[in-house]
C-alpha positions as CSV (number, residue, x, y, z in Angstrom):
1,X,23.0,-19.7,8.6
2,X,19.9,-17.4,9.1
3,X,18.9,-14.3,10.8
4,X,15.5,-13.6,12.1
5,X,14.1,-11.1,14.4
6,X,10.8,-9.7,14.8
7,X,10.1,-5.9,16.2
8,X,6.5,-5.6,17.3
9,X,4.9,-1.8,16.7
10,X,3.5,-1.7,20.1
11,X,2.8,1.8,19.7
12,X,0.1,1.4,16.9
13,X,-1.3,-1.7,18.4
14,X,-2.1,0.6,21.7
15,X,-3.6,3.0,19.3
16,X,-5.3,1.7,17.1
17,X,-6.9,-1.0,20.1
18,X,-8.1,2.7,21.3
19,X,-9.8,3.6,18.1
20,X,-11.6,0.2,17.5
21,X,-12.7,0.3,21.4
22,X,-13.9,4.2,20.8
23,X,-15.7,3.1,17.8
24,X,-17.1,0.1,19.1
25,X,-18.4,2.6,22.6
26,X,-19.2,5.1,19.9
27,X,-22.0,2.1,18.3
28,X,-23.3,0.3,21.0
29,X,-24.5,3.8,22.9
30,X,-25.5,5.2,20.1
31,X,-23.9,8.5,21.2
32,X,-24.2,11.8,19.1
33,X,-27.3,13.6,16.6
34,X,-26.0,11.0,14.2
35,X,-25.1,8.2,15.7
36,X,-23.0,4.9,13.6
37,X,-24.9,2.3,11.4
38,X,-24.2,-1.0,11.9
39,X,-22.4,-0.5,8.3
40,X,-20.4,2.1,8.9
41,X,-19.1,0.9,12.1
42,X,-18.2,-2.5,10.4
43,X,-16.5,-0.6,7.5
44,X,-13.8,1.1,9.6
45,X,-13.4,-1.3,12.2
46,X,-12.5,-3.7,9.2
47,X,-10.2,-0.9,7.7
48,X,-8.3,-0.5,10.9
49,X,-7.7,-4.1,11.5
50,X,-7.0,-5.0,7.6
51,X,-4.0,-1.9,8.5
52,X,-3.1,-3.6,12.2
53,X,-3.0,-6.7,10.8
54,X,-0.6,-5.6,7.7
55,X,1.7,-3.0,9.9
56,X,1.8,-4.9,13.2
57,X,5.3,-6.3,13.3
58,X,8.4,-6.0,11.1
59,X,10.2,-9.1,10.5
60,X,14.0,-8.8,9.1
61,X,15.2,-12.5,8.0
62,X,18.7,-12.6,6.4
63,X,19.3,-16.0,4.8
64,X,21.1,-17.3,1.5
65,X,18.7,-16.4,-0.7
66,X,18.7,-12.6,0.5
67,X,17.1,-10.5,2.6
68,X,13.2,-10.3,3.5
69,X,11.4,-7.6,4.8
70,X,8.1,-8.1,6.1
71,X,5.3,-6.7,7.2
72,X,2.8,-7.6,10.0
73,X,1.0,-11.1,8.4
74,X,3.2,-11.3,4.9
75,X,1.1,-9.2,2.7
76,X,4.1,-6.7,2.0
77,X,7.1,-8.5,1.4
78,X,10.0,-6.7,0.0
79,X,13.2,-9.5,-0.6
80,X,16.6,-7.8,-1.6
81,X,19.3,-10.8,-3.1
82,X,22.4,-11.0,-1.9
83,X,24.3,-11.0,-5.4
84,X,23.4,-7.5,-5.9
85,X,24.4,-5.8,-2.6
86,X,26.5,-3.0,-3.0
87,X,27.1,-2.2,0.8
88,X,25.9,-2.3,3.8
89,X,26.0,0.5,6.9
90,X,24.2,1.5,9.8
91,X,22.4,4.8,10.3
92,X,20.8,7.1,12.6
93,X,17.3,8.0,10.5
94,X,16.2,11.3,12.0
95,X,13.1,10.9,14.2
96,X,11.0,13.0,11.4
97,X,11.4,10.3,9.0
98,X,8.8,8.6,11.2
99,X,7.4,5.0,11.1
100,X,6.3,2.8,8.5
101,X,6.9,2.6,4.6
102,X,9.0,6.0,3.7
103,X,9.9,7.6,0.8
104,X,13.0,9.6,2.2
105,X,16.1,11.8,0.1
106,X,18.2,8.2,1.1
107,X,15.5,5.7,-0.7
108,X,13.1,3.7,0.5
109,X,12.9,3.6,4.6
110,X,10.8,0.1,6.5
111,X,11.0,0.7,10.0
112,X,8.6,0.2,13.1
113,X,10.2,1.2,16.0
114,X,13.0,3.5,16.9
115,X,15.4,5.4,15.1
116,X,18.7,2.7,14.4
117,X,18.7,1.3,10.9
118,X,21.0,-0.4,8.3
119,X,21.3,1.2,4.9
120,X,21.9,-1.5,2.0
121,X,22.7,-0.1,-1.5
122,X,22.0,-2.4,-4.4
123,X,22.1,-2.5,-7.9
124,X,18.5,-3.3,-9.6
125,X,19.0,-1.3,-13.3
126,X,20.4,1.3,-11.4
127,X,21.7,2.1,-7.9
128,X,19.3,1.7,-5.1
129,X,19.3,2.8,-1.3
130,X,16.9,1.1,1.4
131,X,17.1,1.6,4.8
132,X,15.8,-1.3,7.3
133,X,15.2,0.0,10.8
134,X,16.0,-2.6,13.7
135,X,16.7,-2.3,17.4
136,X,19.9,-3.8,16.4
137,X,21.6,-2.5,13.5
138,X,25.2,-3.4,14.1
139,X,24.7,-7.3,14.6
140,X,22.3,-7.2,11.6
141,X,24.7,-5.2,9.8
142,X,27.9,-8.0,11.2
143,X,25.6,-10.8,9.4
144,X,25.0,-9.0,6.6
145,X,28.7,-8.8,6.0
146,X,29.3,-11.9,7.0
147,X,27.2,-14.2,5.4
148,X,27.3,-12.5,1.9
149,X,30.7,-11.5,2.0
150,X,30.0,-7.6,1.7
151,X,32.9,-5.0,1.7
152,X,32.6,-1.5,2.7
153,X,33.1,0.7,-0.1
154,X,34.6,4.3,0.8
């Protein structure tokens, strides 16, 4: 049994697309006193697709040996095992939180789109809290339960 499901970050796509065109316009005219080098313009252009291509997507896969989060092309890759989930719950993450990798008063918060999420507590030393954002929660949340065997603690 597995669970797989990729959320594309259409948002930053647009945008940064929008930035790389500007600066790419900004070169080739040469506009301004001071216009780009060559150099500079291949510095940022490579900074802001090194970032598109690392923050792109978010894939969630659930399978037996736990649960992967992962970013854009595989570079972040954050893997939570099954033997030391505490519970498991869906949450509304205020729209402040924002998108991305979050540090957050709840843990650690990976999300891409929207403002749904499941919250997994696990033991690793101590007590931790993540909170995965997906477009939907409560059927992640079902497998969760269903393929580890999780009960809701009160």
């Amino acid at each position: 049994m597995k669970y797989e499901k990729a959320q594309i970050g259409w948002f930053m796509i647009i945008l940064f697309f929008f930035i790389i065109a500007n600066l790419t316009i900004l070169y080739i005219m040469k506009i301004g006193n001071n216009p780009l080098t060559l150099n500079v313009y291949i510095i940022f252009t490579s900074i802001f697709v090194l970032v598109l291509l690392i923050f792109y997507r978010l894939k969630i896969r659930v399978d037996n040996s736990g649960i992967h989060i992962i970013y854009g092309i595989g570079l972040i890759h954050i893997k939570i095992k099954p033997e030391k989930i505490n519970h498991v719950r869906v949450v509304a993450t205020p729209w402040y939180y924002g998108l991305g990798i979050r540090v957050t008063d709840k843990g650690m918060l990976y999300n891409i789109q929207g403002t749904n999420a499941i919250e997994i507590s696990y033991t690793k030393g101590n007590i931790k809290t993540v909170q995965i954002g997906s477009n939907d929660a409560l059927i992640l949340k079902q497998f969760i339960d269903k393929i580890y065997n999780v009960k809701e603690h009160v």
